[in-house]
N, C-alpha and C positions, 0 to 999 in steps of 0.2 A: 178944857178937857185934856189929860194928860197922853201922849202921845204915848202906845206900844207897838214894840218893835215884835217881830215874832221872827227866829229863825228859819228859815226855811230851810237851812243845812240839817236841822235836827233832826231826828228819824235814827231808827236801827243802821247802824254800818256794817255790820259783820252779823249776818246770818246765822241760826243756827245748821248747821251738816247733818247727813242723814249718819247715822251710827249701828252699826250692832254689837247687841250685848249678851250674855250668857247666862241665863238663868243660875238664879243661887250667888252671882258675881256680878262688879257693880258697872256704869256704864255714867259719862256726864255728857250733857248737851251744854253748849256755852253761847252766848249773841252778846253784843254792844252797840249802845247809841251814844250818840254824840248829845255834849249839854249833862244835866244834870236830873234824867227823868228818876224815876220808879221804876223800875222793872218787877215784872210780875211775866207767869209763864202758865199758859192753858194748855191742855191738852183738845185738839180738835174734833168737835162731834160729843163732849164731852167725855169726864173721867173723873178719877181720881190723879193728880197731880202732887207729886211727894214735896215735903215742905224743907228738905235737907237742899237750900237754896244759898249760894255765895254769892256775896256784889264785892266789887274791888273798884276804886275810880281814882282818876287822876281830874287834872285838870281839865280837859276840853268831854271827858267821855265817861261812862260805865259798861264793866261788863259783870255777866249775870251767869253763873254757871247751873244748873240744875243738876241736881247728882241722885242718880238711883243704887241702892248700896247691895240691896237684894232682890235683885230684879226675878220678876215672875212672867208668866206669859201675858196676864194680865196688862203689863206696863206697856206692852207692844203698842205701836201706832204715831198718830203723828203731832208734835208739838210745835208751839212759837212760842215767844216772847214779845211780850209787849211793855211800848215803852211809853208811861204815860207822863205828860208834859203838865198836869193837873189843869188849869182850865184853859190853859194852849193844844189840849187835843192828846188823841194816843196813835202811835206808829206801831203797825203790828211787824214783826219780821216773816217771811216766808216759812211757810211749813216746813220742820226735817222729821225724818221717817225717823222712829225706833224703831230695831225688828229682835226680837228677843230668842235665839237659840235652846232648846226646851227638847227634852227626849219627849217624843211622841209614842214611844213603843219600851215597853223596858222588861228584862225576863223574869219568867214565869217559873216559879218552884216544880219539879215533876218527882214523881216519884214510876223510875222502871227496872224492869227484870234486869239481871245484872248479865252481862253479855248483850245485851238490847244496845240502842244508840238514844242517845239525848241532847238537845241542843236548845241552846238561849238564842233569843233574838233582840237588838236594840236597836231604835231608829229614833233619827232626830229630824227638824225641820231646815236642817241647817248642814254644810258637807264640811266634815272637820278635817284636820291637818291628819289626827290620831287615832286612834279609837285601842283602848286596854281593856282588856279583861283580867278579873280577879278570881279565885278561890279561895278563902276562908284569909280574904286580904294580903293574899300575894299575888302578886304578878306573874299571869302566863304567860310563860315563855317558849310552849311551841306551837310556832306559828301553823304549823299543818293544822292547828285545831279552828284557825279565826280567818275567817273570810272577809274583807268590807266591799261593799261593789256601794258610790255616792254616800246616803246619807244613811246605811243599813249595814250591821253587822252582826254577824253571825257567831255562837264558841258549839262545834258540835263536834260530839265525842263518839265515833262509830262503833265501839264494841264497850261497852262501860260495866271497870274493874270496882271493887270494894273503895279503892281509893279514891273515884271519881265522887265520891259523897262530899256535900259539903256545901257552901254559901258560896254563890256567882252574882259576879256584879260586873258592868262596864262604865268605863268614864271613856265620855267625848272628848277631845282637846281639842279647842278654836284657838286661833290667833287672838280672839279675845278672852280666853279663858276655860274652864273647864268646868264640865257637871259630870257627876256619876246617878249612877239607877240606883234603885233602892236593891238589897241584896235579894235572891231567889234559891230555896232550897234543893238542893236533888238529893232524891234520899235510894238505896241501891236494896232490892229487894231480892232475894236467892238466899243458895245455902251456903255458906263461907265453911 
């Protein structure tokens, strides 16, 4: 009977890291075992696991990158990699967290009397570096008008002119990237 050897050095070496990513923007998780397994990558509890998956190897190892390109809220949660040795066994590596960055709140079209006050609100799950607001795709620029207190911002307008009409929107900005809200209208009702 022919004698096998089986490594016992083999297994994942490099874990994959917990990550965060930014909805709409992409995010990779990466792990490596030693030897020459298969790598394959689950999501725990199950999922849907995206199939935009890289292997690179040298000599002694592999590594396995998983790449999310448009991440949804959906993708949130926790992955591994497994490295399977075919019918020498499979080493799974340690769970890393995704956690995916998503406006939770985004503003709402109104329509008021004109001298009335009106305000957007957007909120995320996630405390950004930035937070902009837009009117009809420019950038506001006073600041009297934008509050953020953590992961909540505010554009309100206390006496609202003809010119306050128009399309509002906010974009987040994370260290990992950025999402904008969908646009909201304000439309200004009086006699001009």
């Amino acid at each position: 009977m022919p004698l096998i050897t089986l490594d016992m050095s083999s297994g994942v070496t490099t874990d994959p890291v917990d990550t965060i990513g930014v909805e709409t923007n992409g995010a990779t998780l990466s792990c490596k075992a030693s030897g020459n397994p298969t790598i394959g990558w689950e999501k725990v509890g199950g999922g849907t696991v995206p199939s935009d998956v890289t292997v690179t190897s040298d000599a002694d190892s592999v590594t396995s990158t998983l790449a999310f390109s448009d991440l949804k809220q959906s993708d949130g949660g926790q992955y591994q990699c497994v490295a399977d040795y075919g019918g020498l066994g499979e080493h799974a590596s340690s769970p890393a967290t995704l956690t995916v960055y998503v406006l939770t709140a985004e503003p709402v079209g109104d329509a008021v009397l004109l001298g009335t006050g009106a305000s957007f609100t957007c909120e995320s799950n996630g405390v950004p570096t930035a937070v902009n607001w837009y009117k009809d795709d420019v950038l506001v620029t006073d600041t009297q008008l934008i509050s953020t207190v953590g992961s909540t911002s505010k554009l309100e307008v206390t006496s609202t002119a003809f010119t306050d009409k128009g399309w509002y929107k906010c974009e987040y900005v994370f260290d990992q990237g950025t999402t904008t809200s969908e646009k909201a209208y304000l439309s200004i009702r009086g006699f001009q």
